[in-house]
Residue frames as a rotation matrix with the C-alpha (Angstrom) as fourth column:
UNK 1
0.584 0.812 0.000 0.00
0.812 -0.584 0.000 0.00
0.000 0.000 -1.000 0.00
UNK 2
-0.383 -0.495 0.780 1.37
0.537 -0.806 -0.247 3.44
0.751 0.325 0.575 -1.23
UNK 3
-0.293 0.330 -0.897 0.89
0.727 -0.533 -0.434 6.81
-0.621 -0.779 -0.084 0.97
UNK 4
-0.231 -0.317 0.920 -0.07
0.831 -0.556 0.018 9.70
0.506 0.769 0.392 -0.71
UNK 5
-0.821 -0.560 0.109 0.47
0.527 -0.817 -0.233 13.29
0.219 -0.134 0.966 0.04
UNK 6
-0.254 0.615 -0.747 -1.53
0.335 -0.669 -0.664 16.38
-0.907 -0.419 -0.036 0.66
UNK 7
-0.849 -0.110 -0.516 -0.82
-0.481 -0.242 0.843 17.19
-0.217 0.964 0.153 -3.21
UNK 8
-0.971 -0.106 0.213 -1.78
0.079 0.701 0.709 14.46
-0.225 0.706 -0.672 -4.22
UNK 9
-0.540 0.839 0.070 -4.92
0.728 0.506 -0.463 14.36
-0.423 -0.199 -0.884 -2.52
UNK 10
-0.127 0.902 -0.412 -5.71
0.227 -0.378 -0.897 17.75
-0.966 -0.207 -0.157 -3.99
UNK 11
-0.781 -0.230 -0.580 -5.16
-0.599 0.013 0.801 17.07
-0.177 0.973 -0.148 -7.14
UNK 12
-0.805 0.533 0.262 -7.77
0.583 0.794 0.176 14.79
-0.115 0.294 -0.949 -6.97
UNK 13
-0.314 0.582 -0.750 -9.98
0.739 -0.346 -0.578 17.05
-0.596 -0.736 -0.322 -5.55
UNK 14
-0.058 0.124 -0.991 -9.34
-0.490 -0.868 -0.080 19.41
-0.870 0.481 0.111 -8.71
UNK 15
0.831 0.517 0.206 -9.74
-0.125 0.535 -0.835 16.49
-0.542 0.668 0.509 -11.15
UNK 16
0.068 -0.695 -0.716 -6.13
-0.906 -0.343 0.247 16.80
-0.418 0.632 -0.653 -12.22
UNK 17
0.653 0.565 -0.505 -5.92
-0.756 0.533 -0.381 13.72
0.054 0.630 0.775 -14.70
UNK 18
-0.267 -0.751 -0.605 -2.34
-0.274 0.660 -0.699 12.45
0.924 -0.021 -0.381 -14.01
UNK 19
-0.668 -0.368 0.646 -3.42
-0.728 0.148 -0.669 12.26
0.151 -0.918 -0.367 -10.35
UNK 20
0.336 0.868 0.365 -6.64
-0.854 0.444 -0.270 10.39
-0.396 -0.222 0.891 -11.11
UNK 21
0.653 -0.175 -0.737 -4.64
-0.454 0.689 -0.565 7.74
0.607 0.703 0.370 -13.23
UNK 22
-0.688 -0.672 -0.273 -1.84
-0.279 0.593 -0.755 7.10
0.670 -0.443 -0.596 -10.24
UNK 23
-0.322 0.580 0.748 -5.22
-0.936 -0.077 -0.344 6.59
-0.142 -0.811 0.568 -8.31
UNK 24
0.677 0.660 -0.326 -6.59
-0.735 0.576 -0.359 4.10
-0.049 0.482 0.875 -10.34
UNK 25
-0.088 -0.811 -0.579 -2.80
-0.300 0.576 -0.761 2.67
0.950 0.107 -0.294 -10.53
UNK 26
-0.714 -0.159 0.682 -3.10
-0.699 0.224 -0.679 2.51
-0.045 -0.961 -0.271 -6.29
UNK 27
0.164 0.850 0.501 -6.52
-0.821 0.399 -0.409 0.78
-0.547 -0.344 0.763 -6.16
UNK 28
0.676 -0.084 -0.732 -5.30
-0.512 0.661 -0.549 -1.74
0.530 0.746 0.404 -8.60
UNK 29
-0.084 -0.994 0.066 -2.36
-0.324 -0.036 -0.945 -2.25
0.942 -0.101 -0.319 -6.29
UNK 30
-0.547 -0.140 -0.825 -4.22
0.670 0.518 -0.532 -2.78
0.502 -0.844 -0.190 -3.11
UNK 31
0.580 0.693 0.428 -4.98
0.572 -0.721 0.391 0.91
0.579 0.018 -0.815 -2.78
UNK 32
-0.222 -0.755 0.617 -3.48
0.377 -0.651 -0.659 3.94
0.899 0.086 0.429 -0.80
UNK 33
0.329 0.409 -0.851 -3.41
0.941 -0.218 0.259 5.40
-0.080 -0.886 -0.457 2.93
UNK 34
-0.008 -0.334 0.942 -3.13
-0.168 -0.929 -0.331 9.10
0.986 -0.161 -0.049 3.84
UNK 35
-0.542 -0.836 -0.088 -2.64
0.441 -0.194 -0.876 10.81
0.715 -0.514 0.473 7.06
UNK 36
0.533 0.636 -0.558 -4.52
0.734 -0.676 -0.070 13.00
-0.421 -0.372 -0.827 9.95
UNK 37
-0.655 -0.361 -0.663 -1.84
0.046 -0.896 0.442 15.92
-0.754 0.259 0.604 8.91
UNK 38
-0.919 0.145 0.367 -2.76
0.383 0.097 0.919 15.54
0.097 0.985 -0.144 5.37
UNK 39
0.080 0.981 -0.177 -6.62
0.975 -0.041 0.218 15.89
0.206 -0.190 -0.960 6.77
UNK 40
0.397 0.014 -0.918 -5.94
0.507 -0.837 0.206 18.87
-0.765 -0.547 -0.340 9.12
UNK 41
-0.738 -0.489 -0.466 -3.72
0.072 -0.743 0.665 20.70
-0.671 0.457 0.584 6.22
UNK 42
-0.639 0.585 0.500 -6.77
0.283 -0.426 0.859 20.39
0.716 0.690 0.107 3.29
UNK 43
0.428 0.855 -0.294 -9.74
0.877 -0.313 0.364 21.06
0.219 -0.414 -0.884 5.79
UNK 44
0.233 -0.217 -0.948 -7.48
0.661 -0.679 0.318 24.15
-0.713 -0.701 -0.015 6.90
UNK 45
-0.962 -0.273 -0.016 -6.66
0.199 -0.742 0.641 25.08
-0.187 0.613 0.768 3.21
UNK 46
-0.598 0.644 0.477 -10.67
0.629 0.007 0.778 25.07
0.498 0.765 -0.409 2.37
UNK 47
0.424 0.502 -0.754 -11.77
0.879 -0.430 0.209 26.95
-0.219 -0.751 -0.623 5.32
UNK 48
-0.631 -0.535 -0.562 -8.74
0.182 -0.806 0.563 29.76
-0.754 0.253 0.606 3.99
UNK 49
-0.660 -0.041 0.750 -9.68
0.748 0.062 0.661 29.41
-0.074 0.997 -0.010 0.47
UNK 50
-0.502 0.552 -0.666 -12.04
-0.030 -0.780 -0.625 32.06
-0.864 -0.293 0.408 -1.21
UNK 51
-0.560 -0.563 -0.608 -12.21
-0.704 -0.064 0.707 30.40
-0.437 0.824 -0.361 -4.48
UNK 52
-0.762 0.244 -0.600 -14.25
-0.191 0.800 0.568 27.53
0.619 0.547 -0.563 -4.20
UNK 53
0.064 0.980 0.187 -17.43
-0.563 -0.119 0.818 26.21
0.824 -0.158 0.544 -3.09
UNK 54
-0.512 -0.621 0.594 -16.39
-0.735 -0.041 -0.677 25.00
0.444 -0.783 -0.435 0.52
UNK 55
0.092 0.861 0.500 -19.36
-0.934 0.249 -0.256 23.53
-0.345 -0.443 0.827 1.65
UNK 56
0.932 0.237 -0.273 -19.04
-0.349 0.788 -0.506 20.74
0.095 0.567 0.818 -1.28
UNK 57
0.149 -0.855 -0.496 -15.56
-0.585 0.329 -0.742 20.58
0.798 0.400 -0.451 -0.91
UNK 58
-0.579 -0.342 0.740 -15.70
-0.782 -0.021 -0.622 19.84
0.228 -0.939 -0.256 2.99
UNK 59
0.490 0.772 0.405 -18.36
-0.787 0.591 -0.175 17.29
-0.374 -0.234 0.897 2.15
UNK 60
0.807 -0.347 -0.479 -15.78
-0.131 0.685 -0.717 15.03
0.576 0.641 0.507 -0.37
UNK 61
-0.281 -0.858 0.430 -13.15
-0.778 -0.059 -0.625 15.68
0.562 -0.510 -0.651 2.25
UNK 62
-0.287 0.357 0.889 -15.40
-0.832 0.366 -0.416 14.26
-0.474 -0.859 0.192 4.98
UNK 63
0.872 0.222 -0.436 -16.59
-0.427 0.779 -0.459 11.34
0.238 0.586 0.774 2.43
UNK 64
0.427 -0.655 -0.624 -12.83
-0.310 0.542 -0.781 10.34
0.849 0.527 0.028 1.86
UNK 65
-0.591 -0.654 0.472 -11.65
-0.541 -0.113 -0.833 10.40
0.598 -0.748 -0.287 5.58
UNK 66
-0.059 0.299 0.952 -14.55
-0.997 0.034 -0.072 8.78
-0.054 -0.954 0.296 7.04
UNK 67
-0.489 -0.013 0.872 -14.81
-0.120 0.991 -0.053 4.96
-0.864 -0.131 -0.487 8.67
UNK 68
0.314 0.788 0.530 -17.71
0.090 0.531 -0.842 4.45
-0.945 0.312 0.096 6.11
UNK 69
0.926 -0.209 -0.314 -15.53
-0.375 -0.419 -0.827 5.70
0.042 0.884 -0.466 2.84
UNK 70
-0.450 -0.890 0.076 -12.82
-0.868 0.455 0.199 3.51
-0.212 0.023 -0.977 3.90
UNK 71
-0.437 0.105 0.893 -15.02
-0.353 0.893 -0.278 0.60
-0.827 -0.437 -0.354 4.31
UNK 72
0.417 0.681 0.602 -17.38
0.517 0.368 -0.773 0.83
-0.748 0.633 -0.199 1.46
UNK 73
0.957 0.209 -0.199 -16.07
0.005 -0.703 -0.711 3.64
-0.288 0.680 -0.674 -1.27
UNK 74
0.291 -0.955 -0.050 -12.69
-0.910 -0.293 0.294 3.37
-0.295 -0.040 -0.955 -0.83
UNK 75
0.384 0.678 0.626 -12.97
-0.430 0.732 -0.529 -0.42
-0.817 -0.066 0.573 -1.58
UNK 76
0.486 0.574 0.659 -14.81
0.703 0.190 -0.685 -0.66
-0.518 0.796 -0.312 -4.46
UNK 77
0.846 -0.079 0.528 -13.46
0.522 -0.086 -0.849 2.05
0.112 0.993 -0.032 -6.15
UNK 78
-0.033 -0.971 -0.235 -10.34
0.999 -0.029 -0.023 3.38
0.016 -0.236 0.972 -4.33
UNK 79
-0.392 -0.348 -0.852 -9.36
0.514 -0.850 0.111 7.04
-0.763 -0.395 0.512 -4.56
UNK 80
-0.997 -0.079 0.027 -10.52
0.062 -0.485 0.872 7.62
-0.056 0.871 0.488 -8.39
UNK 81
0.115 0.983 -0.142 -14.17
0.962 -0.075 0.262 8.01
0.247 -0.166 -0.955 -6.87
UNK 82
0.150 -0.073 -0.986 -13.13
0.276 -0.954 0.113 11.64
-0.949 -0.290 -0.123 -5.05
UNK 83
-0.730 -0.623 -0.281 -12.45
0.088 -0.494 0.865 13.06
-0.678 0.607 0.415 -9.05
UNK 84
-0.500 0.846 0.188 -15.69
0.628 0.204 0.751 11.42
0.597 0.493 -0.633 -10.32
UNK 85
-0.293 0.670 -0.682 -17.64
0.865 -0.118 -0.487 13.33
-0.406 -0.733 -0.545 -7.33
């Protein structure tokens, strides 16, 4: 199992395309673990931001971090579900 970054994760988060392929490359692989930092640094950049629609972002955060998106979402389709959202 691979770690992946704060980057990484928000690259997903912005649909970037190379990050949604090394997603799809983790979940094939077993899949991928992140961090609490990693949490505490995006929820603190989306609460800064002014740019984006917070509300939705803070809802895909909370999706990917929680017991029930590890158990069921994370799964089945690994990380390259948070890009589809």
């Amino acid at each position: 199992m691979k770690a992946v970054d704060t980057t990484f994760i928000i690259d997903l988060l912005r649909g970037d395309m190379g990050a949604v392929e090394k997603s799809e490359e983790f979940d094939e692989a077993g899949g991928a673990a992140t961090t609490a930092v990693n949490l505490f640094e995006i929820t603190y950049g989306i609460y800064r931001s002014r740019h984006i629609d917070r509300e939705h972002r803070l809802s895909e955060v909370e999706r990917l971090f929680s017991r029930r998106a590890r158990s069921r979402d994370m799964r089945g389709d690994g990380l390259a579900w948070l890009a589809r959202t």
